[in-house]
N, C-alpha and C positions, 0 to 999 in steps of 0.2 A: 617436241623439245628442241630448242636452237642449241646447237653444240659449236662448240672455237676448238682452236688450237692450243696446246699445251702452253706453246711461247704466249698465247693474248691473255691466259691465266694469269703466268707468271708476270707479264709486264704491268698489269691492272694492278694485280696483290702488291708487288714492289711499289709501283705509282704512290698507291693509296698508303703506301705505310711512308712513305717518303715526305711524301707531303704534307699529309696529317702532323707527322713527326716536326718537320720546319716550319711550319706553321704555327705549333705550338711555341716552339721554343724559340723560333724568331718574334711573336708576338711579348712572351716573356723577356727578351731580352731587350726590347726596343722598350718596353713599359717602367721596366728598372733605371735602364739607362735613362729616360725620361723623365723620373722622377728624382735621379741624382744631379741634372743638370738643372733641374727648379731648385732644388734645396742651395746647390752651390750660386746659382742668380740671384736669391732669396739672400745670402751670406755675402753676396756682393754687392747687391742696394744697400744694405744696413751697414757693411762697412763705409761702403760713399757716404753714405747719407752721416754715419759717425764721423768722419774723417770732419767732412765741411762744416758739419757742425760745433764741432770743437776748435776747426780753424776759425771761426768765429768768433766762437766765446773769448778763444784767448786774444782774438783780435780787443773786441771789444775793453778786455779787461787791460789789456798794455795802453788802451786809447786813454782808460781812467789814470791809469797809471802816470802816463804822461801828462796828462790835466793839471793831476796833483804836484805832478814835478814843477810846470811851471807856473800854478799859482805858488809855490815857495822857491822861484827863482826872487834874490835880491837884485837882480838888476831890473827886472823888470817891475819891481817895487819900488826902487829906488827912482827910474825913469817916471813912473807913473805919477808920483808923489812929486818929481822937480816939471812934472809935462814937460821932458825932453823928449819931444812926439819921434824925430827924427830920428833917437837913439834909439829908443823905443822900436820902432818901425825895422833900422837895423839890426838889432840885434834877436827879433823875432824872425827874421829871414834868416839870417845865419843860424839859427841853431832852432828853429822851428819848423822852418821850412823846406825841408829836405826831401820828404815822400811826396809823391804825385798824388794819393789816395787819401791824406790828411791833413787836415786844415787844423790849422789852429788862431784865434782872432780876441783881441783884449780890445773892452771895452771901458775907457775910464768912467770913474762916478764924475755927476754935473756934465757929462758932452756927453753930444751926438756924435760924434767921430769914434769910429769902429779902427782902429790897428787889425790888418792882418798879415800874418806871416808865412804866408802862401806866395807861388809867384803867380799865381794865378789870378786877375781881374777880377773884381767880384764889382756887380751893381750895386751904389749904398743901397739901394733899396731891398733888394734882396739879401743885403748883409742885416738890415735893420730885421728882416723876417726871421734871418735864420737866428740872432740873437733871439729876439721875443721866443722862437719855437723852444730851443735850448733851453729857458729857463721854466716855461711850463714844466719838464718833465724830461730825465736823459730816457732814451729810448731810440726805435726805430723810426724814422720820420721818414715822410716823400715828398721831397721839394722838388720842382721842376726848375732846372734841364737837367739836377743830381741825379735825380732815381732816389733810390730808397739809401738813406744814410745815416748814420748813428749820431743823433747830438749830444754833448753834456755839458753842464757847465759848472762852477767853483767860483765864488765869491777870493777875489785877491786880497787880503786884507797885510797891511804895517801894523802889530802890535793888535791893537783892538779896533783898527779903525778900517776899513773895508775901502780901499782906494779903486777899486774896478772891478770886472767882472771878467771872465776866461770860459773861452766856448772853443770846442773844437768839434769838428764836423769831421765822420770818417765816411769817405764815398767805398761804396762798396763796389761797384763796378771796375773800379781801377785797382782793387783790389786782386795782384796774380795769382798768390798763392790761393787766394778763394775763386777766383775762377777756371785757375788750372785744372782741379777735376773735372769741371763741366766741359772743359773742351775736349777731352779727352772722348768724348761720345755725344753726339747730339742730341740724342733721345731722354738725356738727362734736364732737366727743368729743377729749379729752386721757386719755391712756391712759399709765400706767407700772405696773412691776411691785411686790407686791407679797405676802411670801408664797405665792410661785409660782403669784400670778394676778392677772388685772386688774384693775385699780382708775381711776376713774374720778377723776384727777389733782387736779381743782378743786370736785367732790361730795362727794369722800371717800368714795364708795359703790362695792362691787364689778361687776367687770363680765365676770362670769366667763362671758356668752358669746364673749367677746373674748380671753381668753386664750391659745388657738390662735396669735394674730397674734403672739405674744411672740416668739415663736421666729423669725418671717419665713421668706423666701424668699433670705436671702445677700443685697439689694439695698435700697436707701433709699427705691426707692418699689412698691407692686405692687397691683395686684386681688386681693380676696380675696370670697368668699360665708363670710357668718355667717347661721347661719341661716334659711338664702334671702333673707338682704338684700346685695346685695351691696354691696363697700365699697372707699375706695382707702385705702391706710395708705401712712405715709411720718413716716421716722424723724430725727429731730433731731438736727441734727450738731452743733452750738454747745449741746447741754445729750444726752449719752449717756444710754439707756436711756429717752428723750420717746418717744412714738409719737402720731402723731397719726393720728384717723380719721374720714373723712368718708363720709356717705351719697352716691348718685349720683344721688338725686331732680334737682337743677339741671341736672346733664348729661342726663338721662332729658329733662328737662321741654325742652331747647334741641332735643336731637336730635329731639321730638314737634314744637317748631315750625318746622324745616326741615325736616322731612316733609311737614306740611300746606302749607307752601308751595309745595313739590314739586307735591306732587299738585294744589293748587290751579291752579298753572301750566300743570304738564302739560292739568287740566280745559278749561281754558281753552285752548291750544292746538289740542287735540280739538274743541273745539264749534267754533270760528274756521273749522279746517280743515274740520269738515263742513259748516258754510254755507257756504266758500267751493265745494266740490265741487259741490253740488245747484247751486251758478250755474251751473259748469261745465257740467254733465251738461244744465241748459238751454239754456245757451247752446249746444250740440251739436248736443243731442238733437232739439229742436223744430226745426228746418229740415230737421232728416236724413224725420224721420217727415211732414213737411208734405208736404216732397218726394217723400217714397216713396205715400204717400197722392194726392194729384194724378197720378202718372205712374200707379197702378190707374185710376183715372178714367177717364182720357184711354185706355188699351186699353181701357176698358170702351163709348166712346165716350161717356160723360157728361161729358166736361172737357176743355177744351182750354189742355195747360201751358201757350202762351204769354199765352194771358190772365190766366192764376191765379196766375206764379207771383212772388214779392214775392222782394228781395235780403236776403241775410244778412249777420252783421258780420264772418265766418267768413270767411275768403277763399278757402280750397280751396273751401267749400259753394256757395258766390258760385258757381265757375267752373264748378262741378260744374252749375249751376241751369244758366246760361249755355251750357257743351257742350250740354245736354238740348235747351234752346230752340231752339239750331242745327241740332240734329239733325233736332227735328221739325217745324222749317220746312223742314228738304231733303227730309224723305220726304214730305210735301203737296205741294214743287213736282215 
């Protein structure tokens, strides 16, 4: 039968409950905590993805706004109907043309000449496309070198008679307030469809590894892997057919520093526990072995315990020391 020392008992037993013990509860703690940092990443893609979504909409909706405003501008009625092109022309720069990100362009009935009140060049040829696109259908459009941009358009009408046509084109890219969230993080992507595949909402670039995601899973928010990157999408309810996609690097990188915490704690725990033990296993152990060491002596008749033997802070060892003393002073008398 292999026998140890008292102290390899006690170091093993302490070890084992110590660790057992931090292991548990560091596993418990890293797993909660990991599951509050998904839920609160979860609450932060849907607030994104709400945020921009609604910055859209209301974009959208001031863009109709202002269509309407200026198909019932009378100047621009009045010019239309005298074709004072020039007036016209002026007076669409000055009070039309003021945002970087919106166009607005009148088109008289009987001409080809397109008015815009932009400062911005536009190719007639390209003016002649974006007109035609505008009147098929307001909506999201992709014209190139725009990217993806919102047309609409309103019949200008004096009384009952329809003197022109009014298109405004909103570019989305130059849009700050809509693109202020996304730079805020780079792993954020704006995703809508396009051609029956993804496009890359404010680039204007395709994003045909991303296309899969079009389709979802039936729910507004969920996990998906593209490409072995994995990703959360979550779809925009204040502007239909939005998707929004974020990479999980900030969750990855939170849940790496509650791990190192973890285990730093746990470390620390560990090493604590084992200096304290080794006091233990001293403070035991050396009375036990002093003891057992003097009482060989003294049968060997080289020592005599009652002179050798010093008190401990132990108090069983204390008494234990104390019976021995008694004892072999009764066997000497």
């Amino acid at each position: 039968m292999i026998k140890f020392r008292l102290s390899t008992y006690i170091f093993i037993a302490v070890a084992l409950l110590v660790v057992c013990s931090t292991l548990v509860i560091s596993s418990s703690l890293y797993f909660s905590l990991s599951k509050s940092l998904t839920a609160e990443f979860e609450d932060r893609v849907r607030a994104e993805c709400g945020q921009i979504s609604q910055i859209l909409s209301n974009r959208i909706q001031q863009t109709r706004d202002r269509l309407g405003e200026l198909c019932q501008d009378n100047s621009v009625r009045v010019t239309l109907m005298l074709r004072a092109d020039r007036q016209l022309k002026e007076h669409l720069k000055s009070k039309y043309g003021r945002r970087k990100d919106l166009h607005f362009f009148v088109a008289p009935v009987n001409s080809t000449r397109i008015f815009s009140g932009s400062g911005h060049r536009f190719d007639p040829a390209k003016l002649d496309e974006i007109v035609r696109m505008a009147g098929d259908s307001d909506g999201l459009k992709k014209i190139d070198p725009f990217g993806f941009v919102f047309l609409a358009s309103q019949p200008v009408l004096r009384r009952q008679t329809r003197v022109g046509t009014a298109v405004c084109m909103y570019e989305l890219k130059h849009d700050k307030a809509l693109a202020s969230p996304l730079s805020r993080n780079a792993d954020y992507t704006l995703v809508t469809a396009h051609d029956n595949q993804a496009w890359d909402l404010l680039k204007g670039t395709s994003a045909k590894e991303l296309t899969p995601l079009l389709s979802g899973k039936g729910t507004d928010f969920f996990f998906e892997q593209v490409q072995d990157r994995p990703v959360a999408v979550s779809k925009g309810k204040a502007f239909p057919g939005l998707i929004f996609v974020s990479g999980l690097s900030s969750l990855s990188q939170a849940k790496h520093g509650v791990l190192t915490l973890v285990m730093y704690s746990s470390l620390g725990v560990l090493v604590f526990t084992g200096v304290f033990t080794l006091f233990l296993i001293r403070l035991l152990s050396q009375p036990l072995s002093r003891l057992s060491r003097q009482s060989l002596e003294m049968a060997a008749g080289r020592s005599d315990l009652t002179q050798t033997m010093t008190a401990s802070n132990v108090i069983e060892i204390d008494r234990l020391m104390s019976s021995l003393s008694t004892m072999v002073k009764s066997l000497r008398k």
